[in-house]
C-alpha positions as CSV (number, residue, x, y, z in Angstrom):
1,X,65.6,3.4,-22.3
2,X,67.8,4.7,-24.5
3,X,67.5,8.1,-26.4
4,X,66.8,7.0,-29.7
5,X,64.0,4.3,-28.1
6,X,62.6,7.3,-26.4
7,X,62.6,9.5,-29.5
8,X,60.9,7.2,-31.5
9,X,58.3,6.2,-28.4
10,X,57.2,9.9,-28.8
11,X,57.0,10.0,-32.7
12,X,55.0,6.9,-31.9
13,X,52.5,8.3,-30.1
14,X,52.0,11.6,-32.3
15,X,51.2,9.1,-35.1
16,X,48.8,7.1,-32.6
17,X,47.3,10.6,-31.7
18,X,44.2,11.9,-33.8
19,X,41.2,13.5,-33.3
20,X,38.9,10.8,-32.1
21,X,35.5,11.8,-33.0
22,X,33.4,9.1,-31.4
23,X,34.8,6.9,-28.1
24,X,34.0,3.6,-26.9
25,X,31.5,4.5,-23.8
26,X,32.5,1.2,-22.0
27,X,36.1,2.2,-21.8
28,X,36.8,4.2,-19.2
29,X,40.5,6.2,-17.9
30,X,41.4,4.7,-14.9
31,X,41.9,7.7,-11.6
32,X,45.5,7.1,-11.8
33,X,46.0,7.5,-15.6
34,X,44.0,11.2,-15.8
35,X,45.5,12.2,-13.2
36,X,48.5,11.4,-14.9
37,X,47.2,13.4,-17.6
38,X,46.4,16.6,-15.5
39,X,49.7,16.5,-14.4
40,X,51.2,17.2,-17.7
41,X,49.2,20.2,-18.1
42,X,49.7,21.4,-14.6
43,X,53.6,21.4,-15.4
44,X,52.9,23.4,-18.5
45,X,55.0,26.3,-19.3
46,X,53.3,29.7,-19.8
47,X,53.9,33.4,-21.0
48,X,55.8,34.9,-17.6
49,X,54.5,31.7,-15.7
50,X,50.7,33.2,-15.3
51,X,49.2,29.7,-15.4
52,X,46.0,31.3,-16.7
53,X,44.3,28.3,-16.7
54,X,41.9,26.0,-15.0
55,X,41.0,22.4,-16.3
56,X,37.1,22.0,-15.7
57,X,36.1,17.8,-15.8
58,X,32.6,17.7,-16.8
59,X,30.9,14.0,-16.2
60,X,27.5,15.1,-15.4
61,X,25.3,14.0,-17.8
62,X,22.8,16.8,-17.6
63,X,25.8,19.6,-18.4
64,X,26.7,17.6,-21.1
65,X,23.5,17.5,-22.6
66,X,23.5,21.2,-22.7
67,X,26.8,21.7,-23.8
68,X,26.2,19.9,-26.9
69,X,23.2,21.7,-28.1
70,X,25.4,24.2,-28.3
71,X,28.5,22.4,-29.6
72,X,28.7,21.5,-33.2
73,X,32.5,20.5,-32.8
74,X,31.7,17.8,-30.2
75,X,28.3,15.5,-31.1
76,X,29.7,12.7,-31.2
77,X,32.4,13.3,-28.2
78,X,30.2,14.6,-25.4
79,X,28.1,11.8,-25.0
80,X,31.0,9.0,-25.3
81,X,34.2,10.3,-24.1
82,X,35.5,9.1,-20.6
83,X,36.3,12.3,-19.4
84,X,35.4,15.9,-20.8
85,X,37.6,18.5,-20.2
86,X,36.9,22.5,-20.1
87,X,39.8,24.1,-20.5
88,X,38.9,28.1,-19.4
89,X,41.5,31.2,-19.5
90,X,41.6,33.7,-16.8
91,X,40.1,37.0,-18.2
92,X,42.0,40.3,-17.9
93,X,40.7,40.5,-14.1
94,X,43.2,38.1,-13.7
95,X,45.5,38.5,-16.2
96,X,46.4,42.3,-15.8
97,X,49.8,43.1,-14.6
98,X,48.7,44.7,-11.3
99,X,46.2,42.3,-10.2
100,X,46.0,40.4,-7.0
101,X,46.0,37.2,-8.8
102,X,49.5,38.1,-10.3
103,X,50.5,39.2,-7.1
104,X,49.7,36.2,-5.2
105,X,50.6,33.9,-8.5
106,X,54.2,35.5,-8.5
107,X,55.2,36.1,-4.2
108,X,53.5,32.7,-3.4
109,X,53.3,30.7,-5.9
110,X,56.5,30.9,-7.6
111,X,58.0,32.9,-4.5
112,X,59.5,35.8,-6.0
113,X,60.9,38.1,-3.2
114,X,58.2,41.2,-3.0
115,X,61.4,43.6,-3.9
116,X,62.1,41.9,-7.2
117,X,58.6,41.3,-8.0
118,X,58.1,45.2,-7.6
119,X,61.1,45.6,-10.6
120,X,59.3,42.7,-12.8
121,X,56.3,44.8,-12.4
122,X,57.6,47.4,-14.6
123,X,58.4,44.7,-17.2
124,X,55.2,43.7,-17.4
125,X,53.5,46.7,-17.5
126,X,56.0,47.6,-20.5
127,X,55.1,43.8,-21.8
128,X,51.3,44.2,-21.7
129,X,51.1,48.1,-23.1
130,X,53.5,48.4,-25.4
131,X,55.1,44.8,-26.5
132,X,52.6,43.2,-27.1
133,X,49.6,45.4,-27.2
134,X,47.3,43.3,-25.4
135,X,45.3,45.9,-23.4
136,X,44.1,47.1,-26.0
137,X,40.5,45.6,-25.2
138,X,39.3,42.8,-22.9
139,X,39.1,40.0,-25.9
140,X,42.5,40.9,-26.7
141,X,44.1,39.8,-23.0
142,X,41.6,36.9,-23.2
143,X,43.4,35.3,-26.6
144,X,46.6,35.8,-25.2
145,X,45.7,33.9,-22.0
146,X,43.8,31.3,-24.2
147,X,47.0,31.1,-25.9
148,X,48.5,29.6,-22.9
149,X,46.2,27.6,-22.3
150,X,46.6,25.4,-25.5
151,X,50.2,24.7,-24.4
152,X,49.1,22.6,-21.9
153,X,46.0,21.5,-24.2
154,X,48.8,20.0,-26.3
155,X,50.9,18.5,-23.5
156,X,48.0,16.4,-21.8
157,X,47.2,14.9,-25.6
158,X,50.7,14.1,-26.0
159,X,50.7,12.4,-22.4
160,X,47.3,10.9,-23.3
161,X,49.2,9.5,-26.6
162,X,52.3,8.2,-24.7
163,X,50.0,5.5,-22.9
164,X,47.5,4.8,-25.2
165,X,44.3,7.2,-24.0
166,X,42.9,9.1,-27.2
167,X,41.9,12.9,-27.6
168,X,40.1,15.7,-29.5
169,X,40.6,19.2,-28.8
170,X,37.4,21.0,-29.9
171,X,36.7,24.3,-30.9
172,X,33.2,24.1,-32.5
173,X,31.0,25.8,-30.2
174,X,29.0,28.8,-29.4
175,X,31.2,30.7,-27.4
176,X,28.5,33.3,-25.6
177,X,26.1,30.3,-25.4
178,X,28.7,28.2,-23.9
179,X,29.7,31.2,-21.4
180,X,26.1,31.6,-20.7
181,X,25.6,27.8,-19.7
182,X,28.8,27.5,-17.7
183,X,27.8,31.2,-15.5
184,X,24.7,30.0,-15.0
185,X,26.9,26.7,-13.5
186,X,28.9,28.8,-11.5
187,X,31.5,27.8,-12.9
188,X,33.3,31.1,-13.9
189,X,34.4,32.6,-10.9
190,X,31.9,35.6,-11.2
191,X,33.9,36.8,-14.5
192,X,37.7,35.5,-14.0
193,X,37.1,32.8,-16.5
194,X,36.0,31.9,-19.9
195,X,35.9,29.1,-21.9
196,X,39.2,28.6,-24.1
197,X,39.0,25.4,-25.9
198,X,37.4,21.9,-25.1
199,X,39.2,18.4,-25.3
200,X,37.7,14.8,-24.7
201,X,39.6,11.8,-23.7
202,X,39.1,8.3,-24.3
203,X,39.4,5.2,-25.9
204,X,38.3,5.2,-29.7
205,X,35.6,3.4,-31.0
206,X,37.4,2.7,-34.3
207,X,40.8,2.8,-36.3
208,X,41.0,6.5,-38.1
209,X,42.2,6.6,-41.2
210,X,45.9,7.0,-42.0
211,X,47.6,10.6,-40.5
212,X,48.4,12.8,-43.4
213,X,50.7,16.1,-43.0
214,X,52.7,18.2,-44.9
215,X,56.6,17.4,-45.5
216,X,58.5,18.6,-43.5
217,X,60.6,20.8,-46.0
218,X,57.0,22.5,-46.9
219,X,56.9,23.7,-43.3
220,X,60.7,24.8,-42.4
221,X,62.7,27.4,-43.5
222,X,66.5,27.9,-42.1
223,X,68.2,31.1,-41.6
224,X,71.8,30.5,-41.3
């Protein structure tokens, strides 16, 4: 394929992508595509390769019933979508520069020699403190991770969209209420985790309307 085929394949499937607010419950993602799917986020970049993120499928029916009393954003996506992701951030237990998940995340996961990891240390102390201010308070450290986390939100729609599967990401819910359902699941690693954001995948029920946006000389400004 050439480039401008595959240039145009991808402005395709941003114009196929919407936010699909009912799915058709019959149609179902095959294993092999999702998979497919979580493999775009896994490959996601993120802020000094943390990957401060875990992808939660939720197809029980009974934790989806609870999730949307509790989820205005996603009435008409919890009960149809194919597959319902939870996409939770680590919290600043995991996050902070001199935690053992960063340790074991940087010597062996991306297999930093211990001596240079010792040096980057300093960096990110510096980073954390003083860059960015992010220890500033728990909630802080938890929107930068979430932040990250939406990177690879955004890549696994844009996969999705490249064959075809349709998306929502969802913010409209109850954040302590969701946190509350999800620790009573066990699904938050006893206070490493919280809920980020929430996307559903699927095949849509109907047509949306046309895509509108902005021109793009509203939105960017060169500085030569």
């Amino acid at each position: 394929m050439s480039s401008e085929s595959k240039k145009q394949e991808t402005l395709d499937a941003f114009g196929f992508r919407h936010a699909t607010k009912e799915f058709d419950p019959n149609k179902k993602i095959s294993e092999e595509d999702f998979r497919y799917i979580l493999e775009a986020g896994r490959l996601s970049p993120s802020s000094v390769g943390y990957e401060p993120w875990k992808f939660v499928i939720v197809q029980n029916e009974s934790l989806r019933r609870k999730l949307r009393e509790v989820s205005w954003g996603a009435q008409g996506q919890l009960p149809t979508a194919s597959h319902f992701m939870l996409i939770l951030a680590r919290t600043i237990k995991d996050t902070k520069y001199d935690s053992e998940y960063v340790r074991d995340q940087m010597l062996n996961v991306k297999q930093i020699p211990e001596d240079i990891f010792e040096q980057m240390l300093v960096r990110y102390k510096s980073f954390q403190e003083n860059d960015l201010n992010l220890l500033e308070n728990e909630r802080t450290m938890l929107d930068w991770a979430g932040k990250q986390t939406y990177i690879a939100l955004a890549n696994m729609m844009t996969a999705a969209a490249l064959i075809g599967i349709d998306s929502c990401p969802i913010e409209g819910f109850d954040y302590n209420k969701v946190q509350k359902i999800l620790s009573e699941e066990g699904l938050l690693e006893d206070g490493h985790l919280a809920i980020s954001v929430m996307a559903a995948f699927g095949y849509r029920a109907r047509e949306p309307r046309p895509k509108t946006r902005k021109q793009l000389e509203d939105i960017v400004q060169w500085v030569n």
